[in-house]
N, C-alpha and C positions, 0 to 999 in steps of 0.2 A: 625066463618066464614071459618077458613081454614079446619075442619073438615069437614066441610059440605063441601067445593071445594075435599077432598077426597075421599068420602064418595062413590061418583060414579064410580070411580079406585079401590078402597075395593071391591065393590058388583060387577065390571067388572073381573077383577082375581078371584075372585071365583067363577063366575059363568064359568068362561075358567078352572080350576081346576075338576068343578064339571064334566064338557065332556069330559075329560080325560078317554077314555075306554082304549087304549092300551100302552100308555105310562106313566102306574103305576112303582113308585115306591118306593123301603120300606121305613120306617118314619127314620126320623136322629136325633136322639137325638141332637146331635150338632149344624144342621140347627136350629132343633124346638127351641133351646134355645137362638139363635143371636134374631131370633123372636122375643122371649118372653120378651127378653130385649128391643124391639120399645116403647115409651113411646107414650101415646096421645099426640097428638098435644097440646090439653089443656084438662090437666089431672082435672079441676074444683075444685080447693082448695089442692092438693095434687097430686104427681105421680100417674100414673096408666101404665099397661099398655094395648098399643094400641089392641094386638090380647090376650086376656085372657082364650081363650081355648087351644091357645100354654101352657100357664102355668099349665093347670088342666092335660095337655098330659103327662106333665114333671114328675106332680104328680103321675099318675097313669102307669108309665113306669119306676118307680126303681125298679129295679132289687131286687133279695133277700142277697145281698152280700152286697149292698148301692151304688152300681154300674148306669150306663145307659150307655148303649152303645146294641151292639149285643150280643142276649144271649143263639145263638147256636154256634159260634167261639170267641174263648177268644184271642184277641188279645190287650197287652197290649197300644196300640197304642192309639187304637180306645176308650176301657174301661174310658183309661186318660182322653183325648182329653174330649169325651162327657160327662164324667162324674165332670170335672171342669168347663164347659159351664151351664151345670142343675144347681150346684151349684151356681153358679156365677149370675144365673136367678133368682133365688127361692132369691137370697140373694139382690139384686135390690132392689126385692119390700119388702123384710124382710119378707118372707114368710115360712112357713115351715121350723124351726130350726130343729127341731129332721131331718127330712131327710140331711138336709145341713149335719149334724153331721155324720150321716152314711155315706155321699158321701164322707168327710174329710177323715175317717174313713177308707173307701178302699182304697184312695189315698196315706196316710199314708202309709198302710198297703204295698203296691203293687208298690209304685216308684221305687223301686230298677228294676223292670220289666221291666225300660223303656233300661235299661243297658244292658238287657239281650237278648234285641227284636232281630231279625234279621232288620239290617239296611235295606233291599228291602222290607219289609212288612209297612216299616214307607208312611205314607197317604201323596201326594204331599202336599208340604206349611207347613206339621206340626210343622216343626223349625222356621214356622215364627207363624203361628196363638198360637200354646201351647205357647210360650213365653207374647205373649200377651194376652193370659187368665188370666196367672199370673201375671200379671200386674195391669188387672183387678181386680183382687182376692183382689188385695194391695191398688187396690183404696178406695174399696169398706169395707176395713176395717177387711179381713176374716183373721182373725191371725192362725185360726188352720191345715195352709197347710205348709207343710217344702217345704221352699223357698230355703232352703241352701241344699236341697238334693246331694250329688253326681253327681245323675243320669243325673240331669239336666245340669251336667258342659256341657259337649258335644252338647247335644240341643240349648244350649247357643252358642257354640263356632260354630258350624255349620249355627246358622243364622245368625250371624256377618260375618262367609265368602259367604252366600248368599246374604246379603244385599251391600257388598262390590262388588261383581261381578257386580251388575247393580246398576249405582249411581239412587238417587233422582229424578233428572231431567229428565235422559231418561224414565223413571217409566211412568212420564206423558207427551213423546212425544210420543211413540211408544209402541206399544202393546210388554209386557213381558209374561216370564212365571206367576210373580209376582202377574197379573194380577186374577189368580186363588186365591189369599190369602189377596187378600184384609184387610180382616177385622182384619189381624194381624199387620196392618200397620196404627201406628200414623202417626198425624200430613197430613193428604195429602191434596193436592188441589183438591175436588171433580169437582170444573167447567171445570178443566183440562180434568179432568181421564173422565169427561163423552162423551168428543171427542174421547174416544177409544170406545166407544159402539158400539156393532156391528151395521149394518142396520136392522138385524131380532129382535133388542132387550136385 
């Protein structure tokens, strides 16, 4: 029954997606992946998930290094970020080890990168949302990402003084920056936060 009360908001957003002529824009690995991780409402004996050609995009967009991200500018930011988000999808539903293994694989390889980044090239929120990817990673049981890396002391220590700056409770009375990074954020009160929703949506 609650699929089916869906079902009409599913085919209403994409068919507003599908007349989209001028306000194209390019695919996000990182979006595609919070996607890929919606499960059905009722997955019928087992998880599934809710949009499954998010998953076959994820598939069909690693990169040749075991990468996802952009693959005409190499920024370590961006490569990270998307690249533990795919992972972190594919690993949900226990999908695709071998790729998992390559995306590990580059992350491994390339954390040291994140030390190296220019700090103004870092993507609004990434010291809140990359933190909690790897948290995700930790739930979900992926052991082969170094959690203890260096790199990550400062990513760490930077969103403890971003979360500190705006307590808890103003989060859900009045619109923050915060509000852009959501999905890096446990624990929150969604019936609160949807009183910040704009009126266009």
């Amino acid at each position: 029954a609650e699929e089916a009360e869906l079902q009409p908001l599913i085919d209403q957003v994409r068919a507003m997606l599908r007349s989209m002529n001028d306000g194209d824009t390019s695919a996000s690995a990182y979006d595609t992946a919070w996607v890929a991780m919606v499960p059905k409402p009722d997955g019928g004996g087992g998880a599934q998930p809710q949009f499954p050609a998010t998953v076959r995009w994820i598939v069909d967009h690693q990169l040749p290094d075991g990468s996802w991200g952009d693959s005409a500018l190499f920024s370590a930011y961006d490569r990270m970020i998307n690249t533990l988000a795919c992972v972190v999808a594919l690993t949900k539903w226990s999908l695709e080890p071998a790729r998992c293994e390559a995306g590990l694989s580059f992350l491994h390889e390339n954390m040291w990168r994140l030390a190296e980044e220019e700090a103004e090239s870092m993507p609004i929120g990434f010291e809140i949302a990359f933190p909690s990817l790897i948290q995700t990673a930790r739930d979900l049981g992926v052991v082969d990402f170094p959690y203890g890396h260096p790199a990550l002391q400062s990513i760490y220590a930077n969103r403890e003084v971003k979360l500190k700056r705006i307590p808890r409770d103003m989060m859900h009375r009045v619109p923050t920056s915060i509000l852009h990074s959501l999905e890096g954020m446990p624990d929150l009160d969604w019936a609160r936060l949807l009183n910040l929703q704009s009126c266009d949506g």
